[in-house]
Backbone and ligand atoms as CSV (ligand in chain L), in Angstrom:
chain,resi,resn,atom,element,x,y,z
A,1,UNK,N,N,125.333,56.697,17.241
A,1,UNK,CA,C,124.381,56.779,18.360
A,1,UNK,C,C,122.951,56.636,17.824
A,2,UNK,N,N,122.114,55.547,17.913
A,2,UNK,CA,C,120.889,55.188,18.030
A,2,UNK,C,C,119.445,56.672,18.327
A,3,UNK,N,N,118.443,56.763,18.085
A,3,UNK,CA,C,117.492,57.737,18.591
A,3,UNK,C,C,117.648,57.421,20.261
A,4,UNK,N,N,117.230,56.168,20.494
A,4,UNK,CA,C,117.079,56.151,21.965
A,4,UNK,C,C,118.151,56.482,22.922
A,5,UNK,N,N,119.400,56.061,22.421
A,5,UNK,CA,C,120.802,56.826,22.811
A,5,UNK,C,C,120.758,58.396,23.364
A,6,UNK,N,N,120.257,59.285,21.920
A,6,UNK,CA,C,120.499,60.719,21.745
A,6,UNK,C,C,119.445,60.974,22.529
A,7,UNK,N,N,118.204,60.630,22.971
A,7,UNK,CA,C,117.001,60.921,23.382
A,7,UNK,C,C,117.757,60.825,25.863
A,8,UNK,N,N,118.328,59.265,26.000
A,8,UNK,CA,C,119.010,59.699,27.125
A,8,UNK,C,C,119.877,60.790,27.254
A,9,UNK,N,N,120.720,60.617,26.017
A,9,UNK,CA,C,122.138,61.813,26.292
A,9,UNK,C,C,121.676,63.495,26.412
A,10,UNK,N,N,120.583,63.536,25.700
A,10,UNK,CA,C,119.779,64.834,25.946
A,10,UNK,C,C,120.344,65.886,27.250
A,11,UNK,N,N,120.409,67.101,27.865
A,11,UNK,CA,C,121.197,67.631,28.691
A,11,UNK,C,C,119.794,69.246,28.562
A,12,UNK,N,N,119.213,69.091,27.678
A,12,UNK,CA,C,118.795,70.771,27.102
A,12,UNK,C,C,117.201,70.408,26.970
A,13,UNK,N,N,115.936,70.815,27.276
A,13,UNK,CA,C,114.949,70.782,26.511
A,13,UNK,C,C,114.008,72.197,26.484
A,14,UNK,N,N,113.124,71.871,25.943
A,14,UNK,CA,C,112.874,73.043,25.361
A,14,UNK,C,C,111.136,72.970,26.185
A,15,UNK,N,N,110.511,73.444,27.103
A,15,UNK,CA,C,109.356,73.581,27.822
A,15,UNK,C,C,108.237,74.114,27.198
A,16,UNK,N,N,108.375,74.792,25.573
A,16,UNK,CA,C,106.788,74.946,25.008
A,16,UNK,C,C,106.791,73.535,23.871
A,17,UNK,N,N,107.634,73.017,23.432
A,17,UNK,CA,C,107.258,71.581,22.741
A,17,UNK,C,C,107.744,70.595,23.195
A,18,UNK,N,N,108.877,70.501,23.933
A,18,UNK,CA,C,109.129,69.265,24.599
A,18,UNK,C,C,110.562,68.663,23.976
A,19,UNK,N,N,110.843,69.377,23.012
A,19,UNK,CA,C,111.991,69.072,22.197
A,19,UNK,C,C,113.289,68.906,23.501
A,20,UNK,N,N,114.157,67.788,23.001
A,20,UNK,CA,C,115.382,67.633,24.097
A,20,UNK,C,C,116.597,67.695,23.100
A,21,UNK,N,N,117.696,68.554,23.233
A,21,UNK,CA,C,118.974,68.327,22.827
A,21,UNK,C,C,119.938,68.056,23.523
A,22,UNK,N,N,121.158,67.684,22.874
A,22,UNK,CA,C,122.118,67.098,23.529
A,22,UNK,C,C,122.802,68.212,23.767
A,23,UNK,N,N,124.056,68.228,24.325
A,23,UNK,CA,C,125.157,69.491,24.814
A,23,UNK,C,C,125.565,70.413,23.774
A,24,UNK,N,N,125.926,69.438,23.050
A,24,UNK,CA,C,126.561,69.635,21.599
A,24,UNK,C,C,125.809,70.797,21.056
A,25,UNK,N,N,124.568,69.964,21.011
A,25,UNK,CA,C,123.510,71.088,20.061
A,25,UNK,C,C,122.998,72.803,20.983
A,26,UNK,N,N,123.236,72.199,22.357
A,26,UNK,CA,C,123.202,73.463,22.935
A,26,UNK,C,C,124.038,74.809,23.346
A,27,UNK,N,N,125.379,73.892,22.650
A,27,UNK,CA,C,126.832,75.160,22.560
A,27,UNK,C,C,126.593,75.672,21.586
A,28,UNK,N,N,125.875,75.119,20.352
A,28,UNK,CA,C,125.700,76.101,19.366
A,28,UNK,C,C,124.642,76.504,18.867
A,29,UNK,N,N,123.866,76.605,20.095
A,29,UNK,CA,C,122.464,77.499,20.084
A,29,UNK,C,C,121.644,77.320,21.353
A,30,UNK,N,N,121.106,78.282,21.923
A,30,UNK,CA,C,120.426,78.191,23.331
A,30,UNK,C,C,119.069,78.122,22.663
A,31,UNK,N,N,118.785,78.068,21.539
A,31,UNK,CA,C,117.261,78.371,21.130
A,31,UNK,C,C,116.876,76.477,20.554
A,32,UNK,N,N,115.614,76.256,21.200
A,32,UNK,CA,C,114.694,75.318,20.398
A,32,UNK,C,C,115.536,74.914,19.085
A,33,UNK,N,N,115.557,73.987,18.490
A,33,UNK,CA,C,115.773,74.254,16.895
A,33,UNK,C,C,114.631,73.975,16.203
A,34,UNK,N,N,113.128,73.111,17.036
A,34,UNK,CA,C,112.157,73.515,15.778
A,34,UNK,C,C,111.230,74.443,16.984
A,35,UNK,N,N,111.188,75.206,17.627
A,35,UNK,CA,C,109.909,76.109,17.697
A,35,UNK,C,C,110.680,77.822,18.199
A,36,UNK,N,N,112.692,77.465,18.415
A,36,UNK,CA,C,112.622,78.758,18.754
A,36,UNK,C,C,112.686,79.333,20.427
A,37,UNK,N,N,112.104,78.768,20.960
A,37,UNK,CA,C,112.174,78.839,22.626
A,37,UNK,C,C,113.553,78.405,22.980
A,38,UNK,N,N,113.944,79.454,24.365
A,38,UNK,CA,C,114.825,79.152,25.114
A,38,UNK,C,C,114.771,78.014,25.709
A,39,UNK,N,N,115.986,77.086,25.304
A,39,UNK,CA,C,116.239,75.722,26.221
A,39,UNK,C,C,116.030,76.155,27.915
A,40,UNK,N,N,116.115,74.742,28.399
A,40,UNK,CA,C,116.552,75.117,29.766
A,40,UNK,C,C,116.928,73.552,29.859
A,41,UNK,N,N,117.678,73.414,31.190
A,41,UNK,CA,C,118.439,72.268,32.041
A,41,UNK,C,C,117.423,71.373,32.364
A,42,UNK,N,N,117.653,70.145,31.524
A,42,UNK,CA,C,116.947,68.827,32.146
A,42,UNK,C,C,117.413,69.142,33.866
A,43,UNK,N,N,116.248,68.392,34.200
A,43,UNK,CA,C,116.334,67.989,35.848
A,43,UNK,C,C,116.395,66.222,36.138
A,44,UNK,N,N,116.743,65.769,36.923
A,44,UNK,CA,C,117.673,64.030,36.719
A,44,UNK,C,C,116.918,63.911,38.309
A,45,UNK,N,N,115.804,62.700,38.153
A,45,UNK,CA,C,115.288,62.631,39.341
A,45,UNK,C,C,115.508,60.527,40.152
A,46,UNK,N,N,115.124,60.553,41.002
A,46,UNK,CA,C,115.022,59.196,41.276
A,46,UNK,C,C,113.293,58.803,41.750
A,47,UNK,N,N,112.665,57.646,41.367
A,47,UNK,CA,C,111.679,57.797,42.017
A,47,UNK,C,C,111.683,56.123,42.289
A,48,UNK,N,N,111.612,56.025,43.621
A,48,UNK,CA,C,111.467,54.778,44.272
A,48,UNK,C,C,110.216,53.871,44.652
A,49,UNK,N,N,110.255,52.858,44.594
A,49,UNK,CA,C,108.774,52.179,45.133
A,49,UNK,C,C,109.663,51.009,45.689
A,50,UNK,N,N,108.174,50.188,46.901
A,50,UNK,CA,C,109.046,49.255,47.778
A,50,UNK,C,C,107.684,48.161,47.112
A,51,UNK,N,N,108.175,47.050,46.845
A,51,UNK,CA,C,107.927,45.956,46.254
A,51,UNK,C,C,106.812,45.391,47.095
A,52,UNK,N,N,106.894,45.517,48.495
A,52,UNK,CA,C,106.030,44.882,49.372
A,52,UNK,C,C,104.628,45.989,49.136
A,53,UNK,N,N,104.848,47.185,48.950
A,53,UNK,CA,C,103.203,47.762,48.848
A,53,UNK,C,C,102.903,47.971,47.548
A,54,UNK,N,N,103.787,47.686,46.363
A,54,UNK,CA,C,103.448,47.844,44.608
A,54,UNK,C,C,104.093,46.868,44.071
A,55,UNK,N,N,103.068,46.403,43.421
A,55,UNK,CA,C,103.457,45.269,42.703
A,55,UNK,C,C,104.103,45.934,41.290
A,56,UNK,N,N,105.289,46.496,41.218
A,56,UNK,CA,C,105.991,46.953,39.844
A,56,UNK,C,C,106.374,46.095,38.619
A,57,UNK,N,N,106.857,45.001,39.255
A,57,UNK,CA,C,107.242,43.970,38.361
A,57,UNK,C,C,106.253,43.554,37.750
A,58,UNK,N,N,104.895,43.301,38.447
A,58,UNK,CA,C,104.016,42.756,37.341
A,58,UNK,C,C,102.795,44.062,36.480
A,59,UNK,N,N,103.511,45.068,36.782
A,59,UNK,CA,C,102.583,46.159,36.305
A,59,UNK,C,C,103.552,46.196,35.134
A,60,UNK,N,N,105.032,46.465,35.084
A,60,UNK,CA,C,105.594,46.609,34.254
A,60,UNK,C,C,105.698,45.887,33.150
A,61,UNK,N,N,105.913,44.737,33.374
A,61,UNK,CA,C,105.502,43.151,32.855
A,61,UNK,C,C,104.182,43.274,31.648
A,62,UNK,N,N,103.432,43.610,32.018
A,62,UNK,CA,C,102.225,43.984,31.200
A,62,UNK,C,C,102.232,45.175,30.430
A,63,UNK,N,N,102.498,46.811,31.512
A,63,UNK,CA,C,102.341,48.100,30.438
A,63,UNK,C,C,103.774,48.706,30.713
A,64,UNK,N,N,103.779,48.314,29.477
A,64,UNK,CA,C,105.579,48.817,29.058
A,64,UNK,C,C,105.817,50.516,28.779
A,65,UNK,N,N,104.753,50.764,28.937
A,65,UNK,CA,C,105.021,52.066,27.995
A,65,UNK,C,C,105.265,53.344,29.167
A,66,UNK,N,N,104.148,53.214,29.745
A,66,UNK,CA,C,104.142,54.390,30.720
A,66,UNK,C,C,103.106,54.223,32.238
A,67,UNK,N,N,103.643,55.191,33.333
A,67,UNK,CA,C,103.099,54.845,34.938
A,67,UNK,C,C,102.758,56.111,35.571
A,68,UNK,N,N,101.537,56.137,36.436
A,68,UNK,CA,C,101.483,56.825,37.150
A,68,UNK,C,C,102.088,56.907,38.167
A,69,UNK,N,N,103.161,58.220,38.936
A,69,UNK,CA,C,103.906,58.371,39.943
A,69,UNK,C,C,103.409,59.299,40.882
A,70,UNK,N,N,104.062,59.315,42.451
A,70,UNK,CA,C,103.047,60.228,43.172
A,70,UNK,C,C,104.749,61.177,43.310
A,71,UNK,N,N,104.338,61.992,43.422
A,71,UNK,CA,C,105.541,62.984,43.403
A,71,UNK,C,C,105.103,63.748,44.852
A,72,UNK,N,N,105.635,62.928,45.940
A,72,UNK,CA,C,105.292,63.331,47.420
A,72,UNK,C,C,106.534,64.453,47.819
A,73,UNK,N,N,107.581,64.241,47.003
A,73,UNK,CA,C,108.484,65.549,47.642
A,73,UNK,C,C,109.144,65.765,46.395
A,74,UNK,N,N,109.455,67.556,46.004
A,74,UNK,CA,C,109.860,68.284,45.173
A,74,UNK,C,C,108.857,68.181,43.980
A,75,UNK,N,N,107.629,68.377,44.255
A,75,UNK,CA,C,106.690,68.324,43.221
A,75,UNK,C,C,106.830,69.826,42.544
A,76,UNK,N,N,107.441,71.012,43.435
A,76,UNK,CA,C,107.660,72.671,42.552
A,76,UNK,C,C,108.455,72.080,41.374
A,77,UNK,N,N,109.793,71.446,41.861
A,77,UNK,CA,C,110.586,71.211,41.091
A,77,UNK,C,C,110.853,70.029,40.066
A,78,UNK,N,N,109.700,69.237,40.124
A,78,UNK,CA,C,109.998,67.995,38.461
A,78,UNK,C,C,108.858,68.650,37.606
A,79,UNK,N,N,109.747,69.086,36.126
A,79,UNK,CA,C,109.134,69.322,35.468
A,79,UNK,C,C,108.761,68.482,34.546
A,80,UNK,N,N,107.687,68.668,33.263
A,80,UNK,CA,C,107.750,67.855,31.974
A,80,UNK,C,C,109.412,67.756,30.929
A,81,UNK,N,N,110.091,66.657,30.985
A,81,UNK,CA,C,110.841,66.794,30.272
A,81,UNK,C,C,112.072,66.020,31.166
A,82,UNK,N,N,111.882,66.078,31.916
A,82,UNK,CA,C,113.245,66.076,33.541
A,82,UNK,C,C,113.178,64.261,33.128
A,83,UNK,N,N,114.172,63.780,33.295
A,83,UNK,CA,C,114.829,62.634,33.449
A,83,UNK,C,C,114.461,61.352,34.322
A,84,UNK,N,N,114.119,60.695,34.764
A,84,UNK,CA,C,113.580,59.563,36.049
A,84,UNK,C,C,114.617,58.888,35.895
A,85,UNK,N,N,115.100,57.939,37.327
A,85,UNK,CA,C,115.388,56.606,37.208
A,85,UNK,C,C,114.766,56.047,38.354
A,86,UNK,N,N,114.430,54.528,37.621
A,86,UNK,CA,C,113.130,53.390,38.742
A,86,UNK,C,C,114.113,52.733,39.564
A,87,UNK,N,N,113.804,53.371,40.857
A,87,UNK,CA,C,115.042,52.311,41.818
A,87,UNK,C,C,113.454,51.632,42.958
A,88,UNK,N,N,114.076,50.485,42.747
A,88,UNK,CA,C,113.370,49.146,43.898
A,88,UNK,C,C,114.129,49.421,45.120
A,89,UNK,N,N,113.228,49.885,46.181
A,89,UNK,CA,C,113.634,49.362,47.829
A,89,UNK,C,C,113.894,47.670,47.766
A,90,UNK,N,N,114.375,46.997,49.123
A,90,UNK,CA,C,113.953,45.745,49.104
A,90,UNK,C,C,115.417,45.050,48.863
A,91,UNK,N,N,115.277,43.623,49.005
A,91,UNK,CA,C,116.241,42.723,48.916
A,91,UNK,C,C,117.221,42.326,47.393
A,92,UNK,N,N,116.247,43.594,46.751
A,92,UNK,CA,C,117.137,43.389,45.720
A,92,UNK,C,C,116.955,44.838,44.475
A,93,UNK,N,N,118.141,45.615,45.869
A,93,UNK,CA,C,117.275,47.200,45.347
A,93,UNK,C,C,118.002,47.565,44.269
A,94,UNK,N,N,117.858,48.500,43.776
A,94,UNK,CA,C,118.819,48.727,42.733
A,94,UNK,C,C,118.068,49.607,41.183
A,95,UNK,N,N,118.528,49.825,40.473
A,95,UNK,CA,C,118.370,50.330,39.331
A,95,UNK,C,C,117.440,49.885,38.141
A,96,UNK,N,N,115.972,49.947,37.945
A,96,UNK,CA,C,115.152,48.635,36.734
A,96,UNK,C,C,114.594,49.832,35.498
A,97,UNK,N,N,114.645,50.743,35.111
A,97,UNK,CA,C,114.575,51.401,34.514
A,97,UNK,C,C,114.663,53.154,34.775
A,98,UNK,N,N,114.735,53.678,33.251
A,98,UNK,CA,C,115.351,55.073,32.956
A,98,UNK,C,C,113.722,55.571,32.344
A,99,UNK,N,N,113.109,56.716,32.533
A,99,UNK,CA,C,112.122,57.186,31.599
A,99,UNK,C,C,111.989,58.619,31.611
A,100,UNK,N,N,111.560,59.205,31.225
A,100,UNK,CA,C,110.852,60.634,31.043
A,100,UNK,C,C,109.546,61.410,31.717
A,101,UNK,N,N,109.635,62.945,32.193
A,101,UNK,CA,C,108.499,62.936,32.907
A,101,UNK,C,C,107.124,63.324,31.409
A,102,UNK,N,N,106.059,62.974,31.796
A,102,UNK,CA,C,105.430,63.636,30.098
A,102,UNK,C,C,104.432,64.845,30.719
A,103,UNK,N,N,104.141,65.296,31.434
A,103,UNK,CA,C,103.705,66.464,32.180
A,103,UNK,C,C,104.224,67.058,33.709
A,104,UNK,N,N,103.845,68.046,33.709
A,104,UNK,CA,C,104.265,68.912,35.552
A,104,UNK,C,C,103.472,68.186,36.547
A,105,UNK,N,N,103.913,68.352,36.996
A,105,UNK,CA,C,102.595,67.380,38.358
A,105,UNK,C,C,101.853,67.880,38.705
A,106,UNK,N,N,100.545,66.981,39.071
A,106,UNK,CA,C,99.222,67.571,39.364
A,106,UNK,C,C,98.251,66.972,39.482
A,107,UNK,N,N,97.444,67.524,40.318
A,107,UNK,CA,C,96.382,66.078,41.463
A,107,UNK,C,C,95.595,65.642,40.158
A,108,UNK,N,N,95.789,63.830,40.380
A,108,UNK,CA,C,94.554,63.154,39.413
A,108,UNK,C,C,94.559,62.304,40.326
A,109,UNK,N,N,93.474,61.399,40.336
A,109,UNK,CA,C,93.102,59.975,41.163
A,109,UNK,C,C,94.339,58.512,40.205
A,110,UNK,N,N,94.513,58.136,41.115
A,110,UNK,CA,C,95.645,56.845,40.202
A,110,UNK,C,C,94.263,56.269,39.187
A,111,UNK,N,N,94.953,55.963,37.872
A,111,UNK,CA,C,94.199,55.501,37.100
A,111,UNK,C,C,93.943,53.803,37.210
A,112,UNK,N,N,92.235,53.749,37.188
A,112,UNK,CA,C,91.710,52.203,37.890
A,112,UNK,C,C,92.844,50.625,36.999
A,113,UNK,N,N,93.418,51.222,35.891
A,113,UNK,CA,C,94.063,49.966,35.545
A,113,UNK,C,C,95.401,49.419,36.412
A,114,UNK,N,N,95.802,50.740,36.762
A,114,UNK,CA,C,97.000,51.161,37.848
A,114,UNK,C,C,96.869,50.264,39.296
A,115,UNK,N,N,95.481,50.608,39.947
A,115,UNK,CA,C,95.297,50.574,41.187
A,115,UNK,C,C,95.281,49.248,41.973
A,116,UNK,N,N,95.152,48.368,40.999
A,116,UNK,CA,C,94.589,46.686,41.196
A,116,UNK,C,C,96.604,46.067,41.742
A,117,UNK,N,N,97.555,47.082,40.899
A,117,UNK,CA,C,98.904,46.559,41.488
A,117,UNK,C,C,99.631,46.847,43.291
A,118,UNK,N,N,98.672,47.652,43.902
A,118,UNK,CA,C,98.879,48.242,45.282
A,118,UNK,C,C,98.536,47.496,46.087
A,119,UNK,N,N,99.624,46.869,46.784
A,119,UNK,CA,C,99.343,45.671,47.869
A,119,UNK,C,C,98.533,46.350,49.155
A,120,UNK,N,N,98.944,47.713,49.384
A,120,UNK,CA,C,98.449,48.823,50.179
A,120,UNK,C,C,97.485,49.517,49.775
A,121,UNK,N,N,96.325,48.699,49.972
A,121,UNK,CA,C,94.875,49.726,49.431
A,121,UNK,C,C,94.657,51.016,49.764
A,122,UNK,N,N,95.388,51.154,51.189
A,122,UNK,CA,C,95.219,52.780,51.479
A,122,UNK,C,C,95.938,53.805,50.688
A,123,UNK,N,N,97.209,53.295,50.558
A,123,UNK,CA,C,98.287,54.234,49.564
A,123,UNK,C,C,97.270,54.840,48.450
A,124,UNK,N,N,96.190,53.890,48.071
A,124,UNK,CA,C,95.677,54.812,46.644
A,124,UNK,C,C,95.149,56.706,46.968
A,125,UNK,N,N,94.611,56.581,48.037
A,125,UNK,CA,C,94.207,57.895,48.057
A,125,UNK,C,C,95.060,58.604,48.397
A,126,UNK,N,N,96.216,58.195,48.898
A,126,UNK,CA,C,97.764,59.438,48.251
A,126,UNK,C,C,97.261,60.144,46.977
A,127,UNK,N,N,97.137,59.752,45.939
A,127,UNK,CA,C,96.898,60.026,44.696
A,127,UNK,C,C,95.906,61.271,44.468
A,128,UNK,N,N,95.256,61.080,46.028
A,128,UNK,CA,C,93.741,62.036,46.120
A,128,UNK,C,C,94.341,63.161,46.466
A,129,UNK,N,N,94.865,62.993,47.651
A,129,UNK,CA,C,96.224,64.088,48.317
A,129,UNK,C,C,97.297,65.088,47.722
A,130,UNK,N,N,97.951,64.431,46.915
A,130,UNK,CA,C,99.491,64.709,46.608
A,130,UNK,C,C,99.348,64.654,44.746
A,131,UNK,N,N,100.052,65.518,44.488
A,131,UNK,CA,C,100.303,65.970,43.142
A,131,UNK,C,C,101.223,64.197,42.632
A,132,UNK,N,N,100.973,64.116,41.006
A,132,UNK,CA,C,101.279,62.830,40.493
A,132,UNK,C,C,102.026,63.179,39.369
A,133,UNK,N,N,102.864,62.517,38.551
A,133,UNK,CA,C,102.912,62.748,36.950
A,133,UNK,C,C,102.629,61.287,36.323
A,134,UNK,N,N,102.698,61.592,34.928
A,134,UNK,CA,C,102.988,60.357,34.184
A,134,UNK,C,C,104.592,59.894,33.939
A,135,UNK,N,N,104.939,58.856,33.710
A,135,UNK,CA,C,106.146,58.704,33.727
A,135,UNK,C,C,106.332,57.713,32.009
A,136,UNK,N,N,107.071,58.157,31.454
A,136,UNK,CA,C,107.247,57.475,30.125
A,136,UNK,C,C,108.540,56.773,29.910
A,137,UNK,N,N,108.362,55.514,29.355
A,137,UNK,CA,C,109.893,54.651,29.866
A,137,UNK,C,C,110.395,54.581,28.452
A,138,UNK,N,N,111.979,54.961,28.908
A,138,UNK,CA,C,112.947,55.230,27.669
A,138,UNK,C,C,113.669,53.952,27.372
A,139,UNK,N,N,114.007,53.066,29.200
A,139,UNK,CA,C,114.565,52.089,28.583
A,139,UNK,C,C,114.219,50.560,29.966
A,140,UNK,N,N,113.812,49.681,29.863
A,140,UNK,CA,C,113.706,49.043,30.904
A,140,UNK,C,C,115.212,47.793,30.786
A,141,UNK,N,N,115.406,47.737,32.167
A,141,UNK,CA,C,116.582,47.040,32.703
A,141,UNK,C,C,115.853,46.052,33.808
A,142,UNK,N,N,114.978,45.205,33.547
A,142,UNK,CA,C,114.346,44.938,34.528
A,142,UNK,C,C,115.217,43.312,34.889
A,143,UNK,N,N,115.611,43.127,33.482
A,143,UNK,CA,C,116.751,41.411,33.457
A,143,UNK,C,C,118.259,42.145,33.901
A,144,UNK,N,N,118.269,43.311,33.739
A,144,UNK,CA,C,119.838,43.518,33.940
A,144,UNK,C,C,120.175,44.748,34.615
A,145,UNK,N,N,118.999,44.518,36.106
A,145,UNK,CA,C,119.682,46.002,36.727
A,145,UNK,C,C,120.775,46.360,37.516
A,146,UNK,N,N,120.955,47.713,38.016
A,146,UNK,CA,C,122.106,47.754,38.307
A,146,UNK,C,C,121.776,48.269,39.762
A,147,UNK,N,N,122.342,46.775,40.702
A,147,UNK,CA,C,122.067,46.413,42.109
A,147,UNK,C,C,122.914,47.406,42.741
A,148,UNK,N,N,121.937,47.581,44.143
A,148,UNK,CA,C,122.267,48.809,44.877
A,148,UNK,C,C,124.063,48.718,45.403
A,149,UNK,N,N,124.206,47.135,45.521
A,149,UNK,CA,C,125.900,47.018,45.982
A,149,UNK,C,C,126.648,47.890,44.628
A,150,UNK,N,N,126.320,47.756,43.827
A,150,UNK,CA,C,127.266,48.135,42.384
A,150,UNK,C,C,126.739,49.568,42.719
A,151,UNK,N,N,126.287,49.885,42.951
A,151,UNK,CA,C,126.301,51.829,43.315
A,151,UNK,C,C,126.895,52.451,44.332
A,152,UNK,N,N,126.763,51.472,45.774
A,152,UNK,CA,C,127.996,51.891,46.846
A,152,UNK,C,C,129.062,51.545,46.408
A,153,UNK,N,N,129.555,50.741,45.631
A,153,UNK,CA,C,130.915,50.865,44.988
A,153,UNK,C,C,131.282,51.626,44.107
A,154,UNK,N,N,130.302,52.445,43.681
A,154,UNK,CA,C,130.939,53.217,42.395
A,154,UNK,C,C,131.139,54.647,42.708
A,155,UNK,N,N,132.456,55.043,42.207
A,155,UNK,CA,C,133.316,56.597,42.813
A,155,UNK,C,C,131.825,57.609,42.814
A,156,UNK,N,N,131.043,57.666,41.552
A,156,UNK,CA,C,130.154,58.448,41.648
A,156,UNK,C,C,129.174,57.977,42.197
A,157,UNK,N,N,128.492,56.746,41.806
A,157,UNK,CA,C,126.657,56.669,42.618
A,157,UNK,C,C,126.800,56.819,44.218
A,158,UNK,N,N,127.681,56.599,44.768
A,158,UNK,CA,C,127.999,56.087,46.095
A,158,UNK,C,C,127.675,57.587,46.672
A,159,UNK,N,N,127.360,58.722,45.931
A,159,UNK,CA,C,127.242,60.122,46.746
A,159,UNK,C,C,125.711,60.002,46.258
A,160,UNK,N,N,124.711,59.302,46.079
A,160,UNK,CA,C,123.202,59.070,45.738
A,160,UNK,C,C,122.518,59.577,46.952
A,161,UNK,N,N,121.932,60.533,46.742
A,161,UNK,CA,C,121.206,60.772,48.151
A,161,UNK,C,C,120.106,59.453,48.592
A,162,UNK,N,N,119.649,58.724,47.929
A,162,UNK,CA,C,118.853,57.485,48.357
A,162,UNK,C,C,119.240,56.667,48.926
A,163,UNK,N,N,121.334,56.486,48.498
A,163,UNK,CA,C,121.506,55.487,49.462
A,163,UNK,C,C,122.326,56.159,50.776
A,164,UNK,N,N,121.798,57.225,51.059
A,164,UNK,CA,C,122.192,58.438,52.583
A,164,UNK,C,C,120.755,57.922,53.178
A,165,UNK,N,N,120.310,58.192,52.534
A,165,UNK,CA,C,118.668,58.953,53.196
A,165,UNK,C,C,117.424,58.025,52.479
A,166,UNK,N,N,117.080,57.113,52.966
A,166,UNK,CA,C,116.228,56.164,51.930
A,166,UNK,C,C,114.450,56.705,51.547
A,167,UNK,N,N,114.495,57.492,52.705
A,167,UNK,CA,C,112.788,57.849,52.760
A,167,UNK,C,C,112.293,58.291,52.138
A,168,UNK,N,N,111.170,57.581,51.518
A,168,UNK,CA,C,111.109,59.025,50.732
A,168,UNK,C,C,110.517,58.492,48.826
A,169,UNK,N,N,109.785,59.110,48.041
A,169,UNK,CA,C,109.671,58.473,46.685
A,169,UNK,C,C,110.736,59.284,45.847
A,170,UNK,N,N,110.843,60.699,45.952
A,170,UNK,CA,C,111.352,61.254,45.052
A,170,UNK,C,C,112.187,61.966,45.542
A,171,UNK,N,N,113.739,61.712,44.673
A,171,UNK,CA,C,114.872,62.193,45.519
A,171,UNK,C,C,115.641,63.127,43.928
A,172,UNK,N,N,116.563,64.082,44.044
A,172,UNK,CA,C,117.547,64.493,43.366
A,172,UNK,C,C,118.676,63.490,42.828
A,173,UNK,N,N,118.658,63.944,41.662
A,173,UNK,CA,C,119.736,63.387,40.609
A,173,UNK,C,C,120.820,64.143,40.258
A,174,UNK,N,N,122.054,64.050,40.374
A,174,UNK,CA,C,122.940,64.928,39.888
A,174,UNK,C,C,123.601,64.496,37.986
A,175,UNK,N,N,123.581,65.592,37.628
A,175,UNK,CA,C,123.934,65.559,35.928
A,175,UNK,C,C,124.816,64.334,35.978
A,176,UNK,N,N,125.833,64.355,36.658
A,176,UNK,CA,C,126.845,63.880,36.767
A,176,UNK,C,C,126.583,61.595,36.899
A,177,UNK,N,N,125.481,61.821,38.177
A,177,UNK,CA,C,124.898,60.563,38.542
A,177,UNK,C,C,124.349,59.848,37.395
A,178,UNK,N,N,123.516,60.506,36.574
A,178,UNK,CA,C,122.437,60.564,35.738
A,178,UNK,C,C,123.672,59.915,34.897
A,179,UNK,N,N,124.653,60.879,34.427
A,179,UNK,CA,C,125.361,60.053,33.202
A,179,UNK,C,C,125.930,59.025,33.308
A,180,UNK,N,N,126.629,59.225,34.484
A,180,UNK,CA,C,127.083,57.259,35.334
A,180,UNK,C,C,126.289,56.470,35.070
A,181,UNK,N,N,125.102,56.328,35.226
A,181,UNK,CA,C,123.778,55.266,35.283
A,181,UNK,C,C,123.674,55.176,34.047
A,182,UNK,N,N,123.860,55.950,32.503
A,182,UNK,CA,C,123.911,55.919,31.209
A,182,UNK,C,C,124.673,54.796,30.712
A,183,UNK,N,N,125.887,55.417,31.770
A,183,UNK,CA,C,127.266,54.522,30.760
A,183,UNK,C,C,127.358,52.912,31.553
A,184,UNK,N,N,126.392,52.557,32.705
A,184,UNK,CA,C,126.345,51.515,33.107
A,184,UNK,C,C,125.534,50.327,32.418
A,185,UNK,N,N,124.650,51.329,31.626
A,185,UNK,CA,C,123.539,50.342,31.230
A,185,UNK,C,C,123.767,49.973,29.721
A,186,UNK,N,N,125.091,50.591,29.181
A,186,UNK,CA,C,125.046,50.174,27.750
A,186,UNK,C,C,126.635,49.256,27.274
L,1,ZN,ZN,ZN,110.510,73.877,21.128
């Protein structure tokens, strides 16, 4: 297993350094292994954008690394450390990357390199409104995602609350979902 492998398979992290372990490492110890702190349970989120008001593809296209997100619902609950996956509304919705949250959420203005991709000039002052994080990408699938038909067919994605209930940026991930979407992409 690769770093970037062990870094998805992660299940445990640790909230004063950021450290993530896998299961394994957390049956045989609930503690940090470099600072000591009690682990706690990654959280496995979805966060959606619709193509017609963000231009993603060509933001992504350019900054590979990391995005500002507006975290309009369950902002108590995504912490630093918690899991993402990038699902596209639209004619060709589906699955384009996996990343990491890198802080708790909390009001900043979208950053001006950000803002020029919003087909919806008004959407920016959401940003003014509503708590945000950064989002850090673990792995992009943007040539080989995994289309929303291949998730209503599958025993597990097919219980996705996004494809019940579409509204919405930020929806719940189940452990379970989260690892399906793992073993799809490799
Ligand atoms: Zn630690």
């Amino acid at each position: 297993m690769n770093i970037m492998e062990q870094i998805l398979d992660a299940e445990f992290g640790c909230r004063k350094c950021g450290k993530t372990v896998l299961s394994k490492q957390y049956k045989f110890s609930r503690f940090c292994p470099d600072c000591g702190t009690l682990l706690h349970s990654l959280k496995f989120w979805i966060f959606q954008f619709n193509p017609t008001v963000y231009r993603w593809y060509d933001w992504i296209k350019k900054n590979r690394e990391s995005e500002q997100w507006l975290t309009s619902q369950h902002a108590k609950e995504i912490r630093k450390g918690d899991r993402v996956v990038i699902w596209a509304s639209g004619e060709k919705a589906g699955i384009y990357a996996l990343g990491e949250v890198l802080e708790n959420p909390s009001k900043r203005a979208l950053s001006p390199k950000q803002q020029k991709y919003w087909i919806k000039r008004e959407d920016i002052h959401k940003f003014e409104e509503k708590k945000s994080v950064i989002i850090k990408y673990l792995k992009l699938m943007i040539d080989k995602p995994i289309l929303e038909d291949v998730c209503r067919k599958d025993h597990i994605l097919k219980t996705m609350e996004i494809l019940k209930q579409p509204q919405g940026t930020n929806f719940l991930l189940t452990k379970e979902q989260w690892k399906r979407i793992l073993k799809l992409t490799r």
